[in-house]
C-alpha positions in Angstrom: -29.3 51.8 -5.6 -25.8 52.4 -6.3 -23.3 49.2 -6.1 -23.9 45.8 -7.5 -21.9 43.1 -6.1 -21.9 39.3 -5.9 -25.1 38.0 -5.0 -24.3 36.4 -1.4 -25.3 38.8 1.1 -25.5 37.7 5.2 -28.5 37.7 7.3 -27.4 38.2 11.3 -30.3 36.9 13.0 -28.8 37.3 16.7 -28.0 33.5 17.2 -25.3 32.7 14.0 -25.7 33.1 10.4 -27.8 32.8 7.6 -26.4 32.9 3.9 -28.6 33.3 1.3 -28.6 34.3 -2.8 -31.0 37.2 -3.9 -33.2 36.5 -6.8 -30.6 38.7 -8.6 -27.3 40.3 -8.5 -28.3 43.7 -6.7 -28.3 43.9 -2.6 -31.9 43.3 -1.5 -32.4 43.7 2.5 -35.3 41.3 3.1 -36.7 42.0 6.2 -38.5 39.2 7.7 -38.5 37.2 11.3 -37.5 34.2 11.5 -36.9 32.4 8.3 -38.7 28.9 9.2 -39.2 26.9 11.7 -40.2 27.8 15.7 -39.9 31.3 16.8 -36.1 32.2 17.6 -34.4 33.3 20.7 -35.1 37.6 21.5 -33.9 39.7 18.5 -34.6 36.9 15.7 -37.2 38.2 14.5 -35.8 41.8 13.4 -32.8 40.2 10.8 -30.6 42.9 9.7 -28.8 42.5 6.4 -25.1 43.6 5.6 -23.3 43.6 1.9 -20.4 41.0 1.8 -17.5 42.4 3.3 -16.1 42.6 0.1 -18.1 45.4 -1.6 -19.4 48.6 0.2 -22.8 49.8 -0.8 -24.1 53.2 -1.1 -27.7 55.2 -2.2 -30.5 53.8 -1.6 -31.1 50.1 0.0 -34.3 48.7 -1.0 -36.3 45.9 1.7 -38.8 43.3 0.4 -40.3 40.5 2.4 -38.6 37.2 1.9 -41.0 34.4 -0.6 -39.5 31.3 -2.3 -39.7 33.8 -5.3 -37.1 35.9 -3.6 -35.0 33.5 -2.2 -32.7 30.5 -4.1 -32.2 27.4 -1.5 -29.2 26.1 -3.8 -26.5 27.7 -1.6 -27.7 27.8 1.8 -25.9 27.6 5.1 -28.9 27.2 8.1 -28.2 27.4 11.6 -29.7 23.9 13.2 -30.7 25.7 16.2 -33.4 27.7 14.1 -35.1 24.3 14.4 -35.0 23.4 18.1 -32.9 23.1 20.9 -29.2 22.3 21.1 -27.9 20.9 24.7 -26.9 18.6 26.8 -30.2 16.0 25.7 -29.2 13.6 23.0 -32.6 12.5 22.2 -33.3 16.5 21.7 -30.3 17.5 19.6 -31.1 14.3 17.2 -34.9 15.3 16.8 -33.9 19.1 16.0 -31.3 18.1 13.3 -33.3 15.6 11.8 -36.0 18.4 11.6 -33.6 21.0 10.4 -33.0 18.4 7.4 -36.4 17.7 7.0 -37.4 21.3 6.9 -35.1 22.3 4.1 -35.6 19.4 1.9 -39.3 20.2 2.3 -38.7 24.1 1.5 -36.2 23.7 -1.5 -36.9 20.2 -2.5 -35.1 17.0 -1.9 -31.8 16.6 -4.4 -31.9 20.4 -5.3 -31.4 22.2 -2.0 -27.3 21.8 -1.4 -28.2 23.2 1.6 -25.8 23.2 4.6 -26.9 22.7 8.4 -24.7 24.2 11.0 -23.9 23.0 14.0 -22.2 25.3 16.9 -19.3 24.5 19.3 -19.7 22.1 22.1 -20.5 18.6 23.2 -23.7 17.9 21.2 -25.2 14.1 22.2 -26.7 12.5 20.2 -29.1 9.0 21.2 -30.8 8.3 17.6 -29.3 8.6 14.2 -28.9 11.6 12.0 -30.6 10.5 8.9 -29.5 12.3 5.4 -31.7 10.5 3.5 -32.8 11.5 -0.7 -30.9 14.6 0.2 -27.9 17.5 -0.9 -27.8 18.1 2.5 -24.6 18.6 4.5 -23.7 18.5 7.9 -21.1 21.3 8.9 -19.6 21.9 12.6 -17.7 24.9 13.7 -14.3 23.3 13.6 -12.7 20.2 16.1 -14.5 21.9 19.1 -18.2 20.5 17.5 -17.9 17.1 19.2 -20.8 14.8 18.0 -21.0 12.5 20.9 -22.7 9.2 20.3 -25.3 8.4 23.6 -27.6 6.1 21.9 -27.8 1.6 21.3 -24.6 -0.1 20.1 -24.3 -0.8 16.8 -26.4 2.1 15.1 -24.7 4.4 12.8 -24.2 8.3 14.1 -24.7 9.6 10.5 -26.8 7.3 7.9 -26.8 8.2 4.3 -29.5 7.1 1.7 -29.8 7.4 -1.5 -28.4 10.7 -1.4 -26.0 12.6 -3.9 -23.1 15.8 -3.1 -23.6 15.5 0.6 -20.9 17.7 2.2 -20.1 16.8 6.6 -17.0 18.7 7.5 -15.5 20.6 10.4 -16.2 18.3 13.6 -15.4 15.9 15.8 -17.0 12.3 15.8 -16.9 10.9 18.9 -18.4 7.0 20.0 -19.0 5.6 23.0 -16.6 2.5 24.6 -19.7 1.0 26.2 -22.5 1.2 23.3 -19.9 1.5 20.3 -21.9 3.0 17.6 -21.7 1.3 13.8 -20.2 3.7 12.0 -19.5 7.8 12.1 -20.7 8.1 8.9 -22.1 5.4 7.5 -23.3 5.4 3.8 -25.7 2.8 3.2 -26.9 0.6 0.4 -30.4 1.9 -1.1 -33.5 0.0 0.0 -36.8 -0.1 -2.1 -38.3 3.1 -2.5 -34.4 4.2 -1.8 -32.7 2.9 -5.0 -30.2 5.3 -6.3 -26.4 6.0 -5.1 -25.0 7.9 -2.3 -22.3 9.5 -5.1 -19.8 12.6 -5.0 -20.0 12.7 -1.0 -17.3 15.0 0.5 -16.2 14.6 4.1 -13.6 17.0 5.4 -11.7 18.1 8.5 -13.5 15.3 11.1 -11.8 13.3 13.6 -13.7 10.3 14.4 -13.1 8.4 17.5 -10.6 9.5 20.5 -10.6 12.6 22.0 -6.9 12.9 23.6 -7.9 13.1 27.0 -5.0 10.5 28.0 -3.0 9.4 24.9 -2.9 5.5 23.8 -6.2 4.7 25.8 -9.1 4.2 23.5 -12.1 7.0 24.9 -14.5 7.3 22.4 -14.3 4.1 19.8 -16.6 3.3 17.1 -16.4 0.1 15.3 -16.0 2.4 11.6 -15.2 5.8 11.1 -16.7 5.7 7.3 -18.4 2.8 6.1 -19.6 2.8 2.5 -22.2 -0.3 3.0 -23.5 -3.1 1.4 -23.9 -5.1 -1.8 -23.2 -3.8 -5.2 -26.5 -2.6 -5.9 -25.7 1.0 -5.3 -22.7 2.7 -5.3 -20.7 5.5 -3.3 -18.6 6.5 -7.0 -16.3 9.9 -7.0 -16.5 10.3 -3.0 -13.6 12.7 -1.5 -12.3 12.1 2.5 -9.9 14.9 3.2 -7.6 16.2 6.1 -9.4 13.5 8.4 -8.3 11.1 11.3 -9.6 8.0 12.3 -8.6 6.5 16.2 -9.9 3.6 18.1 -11.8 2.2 15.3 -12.4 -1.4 16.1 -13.1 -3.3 13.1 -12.0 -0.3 10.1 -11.4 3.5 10.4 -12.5 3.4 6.1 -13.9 0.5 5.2 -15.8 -0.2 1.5 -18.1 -2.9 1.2 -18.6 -3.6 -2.6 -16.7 -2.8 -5.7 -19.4 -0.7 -7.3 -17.8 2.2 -4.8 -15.0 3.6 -7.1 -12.9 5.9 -8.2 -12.7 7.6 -4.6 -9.9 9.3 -3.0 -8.8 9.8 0.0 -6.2 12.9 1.0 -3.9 13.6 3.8 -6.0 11.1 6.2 -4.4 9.5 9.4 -5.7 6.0 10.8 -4.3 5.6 14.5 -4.6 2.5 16.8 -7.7 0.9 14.4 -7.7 -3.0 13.8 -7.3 -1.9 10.0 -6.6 1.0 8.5 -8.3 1.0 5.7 -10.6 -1.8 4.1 -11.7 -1.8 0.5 -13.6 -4.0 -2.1 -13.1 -1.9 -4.4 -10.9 1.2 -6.5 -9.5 3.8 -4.5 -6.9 6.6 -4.3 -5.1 7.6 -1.7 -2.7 11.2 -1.1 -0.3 11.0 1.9 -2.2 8.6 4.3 -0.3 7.9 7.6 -1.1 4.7 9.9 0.0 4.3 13.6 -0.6 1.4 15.4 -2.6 -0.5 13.4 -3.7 -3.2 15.6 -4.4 -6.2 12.4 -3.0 -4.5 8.8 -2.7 -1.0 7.7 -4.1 -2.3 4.5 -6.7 -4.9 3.8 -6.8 -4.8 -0.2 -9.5 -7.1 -1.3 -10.9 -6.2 -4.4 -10.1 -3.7 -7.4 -7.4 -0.9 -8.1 -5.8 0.6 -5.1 -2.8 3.4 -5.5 -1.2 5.0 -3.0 1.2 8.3 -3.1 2.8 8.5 0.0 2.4 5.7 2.4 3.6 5.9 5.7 3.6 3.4 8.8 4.8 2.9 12.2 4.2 0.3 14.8 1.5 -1.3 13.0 1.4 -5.2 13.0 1.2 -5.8 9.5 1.8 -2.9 6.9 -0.9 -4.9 4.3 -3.0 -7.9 2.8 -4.1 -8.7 -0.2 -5.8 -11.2 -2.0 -5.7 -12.5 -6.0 -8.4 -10.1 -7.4 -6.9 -7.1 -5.8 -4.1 -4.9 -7.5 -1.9 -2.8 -5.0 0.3 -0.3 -6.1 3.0 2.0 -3.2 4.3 4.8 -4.3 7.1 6.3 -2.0 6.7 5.9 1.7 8.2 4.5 5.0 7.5 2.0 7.6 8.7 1.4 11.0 7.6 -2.2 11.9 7.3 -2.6 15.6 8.8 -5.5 17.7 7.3 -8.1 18.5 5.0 -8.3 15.7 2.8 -10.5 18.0 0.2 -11.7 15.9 2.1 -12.0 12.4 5.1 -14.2 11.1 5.3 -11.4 8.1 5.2 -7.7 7.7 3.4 -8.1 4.5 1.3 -10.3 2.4 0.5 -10.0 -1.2 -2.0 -13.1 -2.8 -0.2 -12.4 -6.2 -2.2 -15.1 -8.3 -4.2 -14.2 -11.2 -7.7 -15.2 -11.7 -8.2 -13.4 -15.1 -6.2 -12.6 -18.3 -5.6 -8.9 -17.1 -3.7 -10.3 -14.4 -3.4 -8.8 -10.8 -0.7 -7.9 -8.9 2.1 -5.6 -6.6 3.6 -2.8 -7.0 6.1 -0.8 -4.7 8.3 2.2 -5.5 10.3 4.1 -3.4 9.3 2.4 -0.3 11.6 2.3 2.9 10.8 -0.1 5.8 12.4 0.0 9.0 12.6 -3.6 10.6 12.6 -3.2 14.3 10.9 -6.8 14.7 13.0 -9.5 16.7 10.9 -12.3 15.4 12.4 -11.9 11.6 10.1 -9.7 9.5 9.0 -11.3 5.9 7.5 -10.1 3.1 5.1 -12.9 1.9 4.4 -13.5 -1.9 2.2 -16.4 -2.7 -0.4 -17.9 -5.0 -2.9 -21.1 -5.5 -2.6 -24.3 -6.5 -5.4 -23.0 -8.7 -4.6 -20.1 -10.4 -2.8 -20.5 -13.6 -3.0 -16.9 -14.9 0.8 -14.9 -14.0 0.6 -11.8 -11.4 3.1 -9.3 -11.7 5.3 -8.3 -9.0 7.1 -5.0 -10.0 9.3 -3.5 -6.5 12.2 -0.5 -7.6 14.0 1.4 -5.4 12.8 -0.2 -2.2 14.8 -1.1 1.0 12.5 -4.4 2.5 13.9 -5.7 5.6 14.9 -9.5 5.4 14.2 -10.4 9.0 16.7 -12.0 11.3 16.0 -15.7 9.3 17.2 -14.7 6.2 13.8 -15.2 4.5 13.2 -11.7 3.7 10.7 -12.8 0.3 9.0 -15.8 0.9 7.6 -17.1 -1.9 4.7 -19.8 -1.7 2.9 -22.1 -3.7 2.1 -21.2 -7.3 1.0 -23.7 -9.6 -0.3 -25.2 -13.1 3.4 -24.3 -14.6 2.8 -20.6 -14.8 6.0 -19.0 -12.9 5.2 -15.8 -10.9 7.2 -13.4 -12.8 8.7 -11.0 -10.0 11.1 -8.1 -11.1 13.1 -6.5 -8.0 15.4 -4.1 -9.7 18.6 -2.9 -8.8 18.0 0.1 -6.3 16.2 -2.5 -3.8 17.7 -4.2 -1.4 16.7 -7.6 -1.7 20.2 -9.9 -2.5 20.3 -13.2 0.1 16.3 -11.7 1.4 14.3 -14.9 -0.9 13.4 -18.0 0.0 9.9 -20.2 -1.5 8.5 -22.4 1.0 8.0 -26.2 0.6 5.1 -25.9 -1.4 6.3 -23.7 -4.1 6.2 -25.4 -7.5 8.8 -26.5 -8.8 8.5 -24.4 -12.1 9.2 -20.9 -9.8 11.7 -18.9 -10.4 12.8 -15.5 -8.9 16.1 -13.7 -11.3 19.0 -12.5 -9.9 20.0 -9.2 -9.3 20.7 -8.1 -13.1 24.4 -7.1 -13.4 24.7 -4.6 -16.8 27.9 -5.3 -17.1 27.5 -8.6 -17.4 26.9 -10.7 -20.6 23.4 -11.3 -21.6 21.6 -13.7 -19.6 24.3 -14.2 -16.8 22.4 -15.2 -13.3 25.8 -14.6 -11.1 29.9 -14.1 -12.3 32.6 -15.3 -9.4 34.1 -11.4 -10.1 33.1 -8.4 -11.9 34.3 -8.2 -15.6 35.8 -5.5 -15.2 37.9 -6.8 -12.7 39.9 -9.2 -15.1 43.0 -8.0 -15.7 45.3 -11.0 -15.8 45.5 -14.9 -16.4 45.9 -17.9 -14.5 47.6 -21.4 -15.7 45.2 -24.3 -14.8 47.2 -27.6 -13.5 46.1 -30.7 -15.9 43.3 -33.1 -13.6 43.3 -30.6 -10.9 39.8 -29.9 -9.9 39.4 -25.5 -8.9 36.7 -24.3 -7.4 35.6 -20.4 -7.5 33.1 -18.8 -5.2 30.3 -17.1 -6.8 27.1 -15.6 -5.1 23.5 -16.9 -6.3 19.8 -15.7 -5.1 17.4 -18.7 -4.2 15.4 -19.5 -7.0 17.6 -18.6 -9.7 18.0 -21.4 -12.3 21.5 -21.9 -13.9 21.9 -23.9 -16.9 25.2 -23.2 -18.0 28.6 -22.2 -17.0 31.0 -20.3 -19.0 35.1 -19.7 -18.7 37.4 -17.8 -20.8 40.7 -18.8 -21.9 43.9 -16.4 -22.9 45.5 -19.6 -24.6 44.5 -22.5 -26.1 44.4 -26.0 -24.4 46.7 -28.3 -25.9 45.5 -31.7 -27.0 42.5 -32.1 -24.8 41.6 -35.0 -22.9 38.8 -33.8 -20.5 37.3 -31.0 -20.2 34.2 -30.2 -17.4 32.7 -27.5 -15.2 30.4 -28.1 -12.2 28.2 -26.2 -9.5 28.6 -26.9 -6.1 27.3 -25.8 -2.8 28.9 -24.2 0.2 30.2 -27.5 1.4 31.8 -28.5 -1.7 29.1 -31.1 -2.4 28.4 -31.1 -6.3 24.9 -30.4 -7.6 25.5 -31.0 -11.3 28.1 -31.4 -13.6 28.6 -30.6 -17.5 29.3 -33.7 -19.6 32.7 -34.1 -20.3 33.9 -31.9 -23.3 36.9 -34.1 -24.1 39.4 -33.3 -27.2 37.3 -30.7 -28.3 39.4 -27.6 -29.5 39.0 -24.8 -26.8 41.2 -21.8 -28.6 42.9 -18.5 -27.5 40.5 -15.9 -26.1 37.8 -17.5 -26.7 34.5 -18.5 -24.3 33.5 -21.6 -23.3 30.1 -22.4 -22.1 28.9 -25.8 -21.0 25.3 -26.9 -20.3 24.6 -29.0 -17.0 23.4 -32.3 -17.4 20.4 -30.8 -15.5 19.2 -27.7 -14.7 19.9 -26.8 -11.2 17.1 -24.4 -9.1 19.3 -22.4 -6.3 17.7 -23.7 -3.2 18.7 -21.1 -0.5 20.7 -17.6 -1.7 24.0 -17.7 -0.3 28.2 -18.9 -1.2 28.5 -21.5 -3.9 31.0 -22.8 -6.1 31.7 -22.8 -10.1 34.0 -25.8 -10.6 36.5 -26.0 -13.7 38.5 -29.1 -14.5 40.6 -29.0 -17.6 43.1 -32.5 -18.8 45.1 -31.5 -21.5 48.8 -31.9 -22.9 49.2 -28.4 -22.6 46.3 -26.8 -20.3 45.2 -23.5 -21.2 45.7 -20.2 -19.4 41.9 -18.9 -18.3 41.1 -15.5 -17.5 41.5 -13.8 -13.5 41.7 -11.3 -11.3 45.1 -9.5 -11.2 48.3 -11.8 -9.7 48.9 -11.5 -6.2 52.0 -13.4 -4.4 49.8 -14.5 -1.4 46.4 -16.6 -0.8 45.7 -14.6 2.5 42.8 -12.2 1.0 40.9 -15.2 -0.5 41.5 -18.0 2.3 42.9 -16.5 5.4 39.0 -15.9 6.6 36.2 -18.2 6.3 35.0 -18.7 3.9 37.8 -19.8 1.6 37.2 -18.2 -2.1 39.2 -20.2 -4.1 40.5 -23.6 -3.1 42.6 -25.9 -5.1 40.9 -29.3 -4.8 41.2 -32.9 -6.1 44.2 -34.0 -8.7 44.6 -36.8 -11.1 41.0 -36.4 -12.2 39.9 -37.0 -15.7 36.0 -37.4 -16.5 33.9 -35.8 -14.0 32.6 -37.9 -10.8 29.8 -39.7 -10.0 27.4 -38.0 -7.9 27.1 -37.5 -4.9 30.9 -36.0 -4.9 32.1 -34.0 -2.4 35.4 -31.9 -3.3 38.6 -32.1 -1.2 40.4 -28.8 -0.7 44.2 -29.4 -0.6 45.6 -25.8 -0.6 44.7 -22.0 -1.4 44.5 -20.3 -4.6 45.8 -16.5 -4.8 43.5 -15.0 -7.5 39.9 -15.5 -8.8 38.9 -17.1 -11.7 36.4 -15.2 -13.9 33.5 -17.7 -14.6 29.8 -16.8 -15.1 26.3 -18.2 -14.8 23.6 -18.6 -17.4 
């Protein structure tokens, strides 16, 4: 012969094709009937042989009669109908697919063949399960026109896997059955004595399992799982790959995996629409532009292990995820659109963000965008155990998280043994006036502030921007002053801090307070007295007791200076009318009670008398 090329050639046997490897890299013709099983339809037994359409051979062509010798199994693609009859009998099409994968194993060898059975276009029933079982064997359809329609008992997986390894299924459709629901599309299940190995590196590619959009919205085919990687952790489904799949009308998970020994998997540009959950794991996963619709329970049900998505996207689902304390959850980059009414759900999302180990556990969202179209007040819901002591991180950049129409937009629950939850929103989210924690927080919790750069080191809230003081304000001797100044629920303040432009003459008093929206004092500093406060200088203050901000929202910095000659403290810039700071509710800066020396007893409630026309700059610690 003349041409040597790549060792695929293709055998046309009349009813599909056959692709086999010669025993070397010259074009053989092997001219033989019908490879194995029954006798074929007219014309199979004549097989003509063609070079790949890549090459073009020329000289002589030599023939040989095809033996194991000749032939390698390791890359084979085998009709299924070589093996029996594919029509409109379920119980039929099951028997000659489960003999096509019985015959190759027992031709190549079980765990060595690779082999791939092909399935042609159609409506092929199926009433008994397809069992790959201590096989390479793969399952491949002729694109979404192969429909796999399940006719057999509820309950019974379409596609069982056994201690198998590199099984490839692609190119179908998956369809169930709403009367006798099958188990599962695919279900990969945990080795049984003899069967005690892993089901590991299992591809499944270009399927839809479940609806076939004969009327959209209306479940037509459901299953309760579209992949289920089963059972306990004595096996594992490690290293498996779902790809360019969709999951519908899945009635308990469209991906659901059972035990944390099934890791390091990864699923890629998968849709879940109308399922009760997305996706259910106990265990690591990674997931590549995955896109939920409809979710009718959670999008996400995180229970165990690592969990990363890139590219999360959701719309009218109920809830967008759950997880619990072992799990970590990390979003990176998405968008949701929640859909009204949320029926079932008081939050959008729920993260159990205790710890129960030193490595900690936690959530993490990045670039993610939710759209809050719920009239019952959409939440995100952070919370622990009153026995967890171990800290879970809660990291969330970048992210716009809807606060719901109660103002409660992070609801943060109980958490205990004195171990705060340490949460850092960063500037970039959306969160100000969005956090409450419930009754049962402890009382240890805290949640920081939005973190101002420009402001000094460990300030919590400032009543203006620093950059914003420009000019100076006298203070009247005994005249109590009050300055708005915005605080997040949660935050602790300690301290308050003023600065003067001149020094106070001959002191008598000298105290700051925090109050609430109503005036009503929470805490007060102890009284200062004669003590020197000179020109430009800061003076901070400790309260008698720390105060925890109980709601976010308007409060007060209080300043009350007694003094021979009171000093001048620094403001905003002089304006000749009060109108910008009182003329709307509420009033910014009012000018309270007078002949005042040491500070109050509590409770006190402030008196506003009239209107102050700049702001006092005054900051939180």
């Amino acid at each position: 012969m003349t041409a040597t090329i790549p060792a695929v050639i293709v055998i046309e046997d009349g009813n599909g094709r056959t692709v086999i490897e010669t025993v070397d890299d010259d074009v053989t013709v092997i001219d033989v009937g019908n490879l194995a099983g029954p006798p074929g339809p007219p014309g199979a037994d004549g097989l003509m042989a063609a070079a790949s359409d890549a090459e073009t051979v020329t000289g002589a062509i030599t023939t040989k009669a095809v033996t194991p010798a000749n032939v390698k199994a390791s890359r084979m693609f085998v009709d299924a109908r070589n093996y029996g009859v594919i029509g409109s009998d379920g119980v039929v099409n099951a028997a000659t697919i489960n003999a096509a994968i019985a015959a190759v194993d027992a031709r190549s060898g079980r765990l060595i063949s690779g082999s791939i059975l092909t399935l042609p276009s159609g409506d092929i029933p199926i009433s008994n399960t397809l069992n790959f079982w201590q096989t390479q064997c793969g399952l491949k359809g002729a694109g979404p026109d192969t429909c796999l329609l399940w006719t057999g008992a509820a309950g019974q997986p379409m596609i069982d896997v056994r201690d198998s390894s590199r099984n490839q299924f692609s190119d179908m459709t998956i369809l169930g059955n709403a009367t006798n629901p099958p188990l599962a599309g695919i279900y990969s299940e945990t080795p049984t004595i003899p069967m005690t190995g892993s089901n590991e590196f299992c591809s499944i590619e270009r399927i839809m399992f479940g609806r076939h959009w004969i009327q959209e919205g209306v479940a037509q085919y459901p299953m309760q799982y579209g992949v289920r990687f089963g059972g306990a952790a004595i096996g594992n489904n490690d290293q498996f790959l779902i790809k360019d799949c969709n999951f519908n009308d899945c009635t308990v998970a469209g991906f659901r995996m059972d035990n944390e020994q099934s890791i390091w998997g990864t699923l890629e540009n998968c849709c879940f629409n109308q399922c009760a959950k997305g996706i259910s794991v106990e265990g690591s996963v990674t997931g590549y532009n995955l896109q939920f619709n409809r979710s009718v329970i959670v999008d996400l049900d995180i229970v165990d292990g690592q969990t990363q998505i890139f590219g999360y996207f959701s719309e009218q689902s109920e809830k967008l995820w759950q997880q619990d304390s072992n799990s970590t959850l990390r979003i990176f980059s998405g968008s949701a659109s929640l859909h009204p009414p949320m029926v079932g759900n008081t939050y959008y999302a729920e993260s159990f963000v205790a710890g129960s180990s030193a490595a900690g556990y936690g959530l993490t969202l990045i670039g993610l965008k939710v759209y809050d179209q719920s009239a019952t007040g959409a939440k995100l819901h952070l919370y622990g155990s009153s026995s967890d002591a171990t800290p879970a991180d809660v990291f969330i950049r970048g992210c716009n998280l809807p606060r719901g129409n109660s103002d409660a937009g992070y609801v943060v629950d109980a958490y205990a043994a004195g171990t705060p939850l340490s949460i850092d929103i960063q500037q970039g989210s959306y969160w100000r006036r969005q956090v409450v924690k419930s009754a049962a927080a402890s009382s240890n919790f805290h949640l920081p502030a939005m973190k101002d750069p420009l402001q000094p080191t460990g300030c919590v809230g400032a009543t203006v921007p620093r950059w914003a003081v420009t000019a100076t304000m006298t203070l009247i001797s005994g005249t109590l002053y009050l300055f708005g100044i915005d605080l997040a629920a949660g935050t602790v303040v300690t301290s308050l801090t003023l600065l003067s432009s001149t020094a106070a003459t001959a002191p008598t008093n000298q105290w700051f307070g925090l109050f609430d929206a109503a005036y009503k004092s929470l805490a007060f500093t102890n009284d200062d007295g004669a003590t020197a406060w000179a020109a430009n200088a800061h003076k901070t203050l400790n309260l008698t007791a720390p105060v925890t901000v109980p709601t976010d929202g308007l409060y007060y910095v209080g300043v009350m200076v007694a003094a021979g000659g009171t000093p001048q403290v620094q403001s905003t810039v002089t304006g000749t009318s009060t109108a910008a700071l009182s003329a709307k509710s509420p009033n910014l800066a009012p000018i309270c009670n007078a002949g005042l020396t040491a500070p109050p007893a509590l409770p006190f409630t402030a008196t506003a008398a009239t209107s102050n026309n700049r702001m006092l700059y005054a900051y939180a610690t």
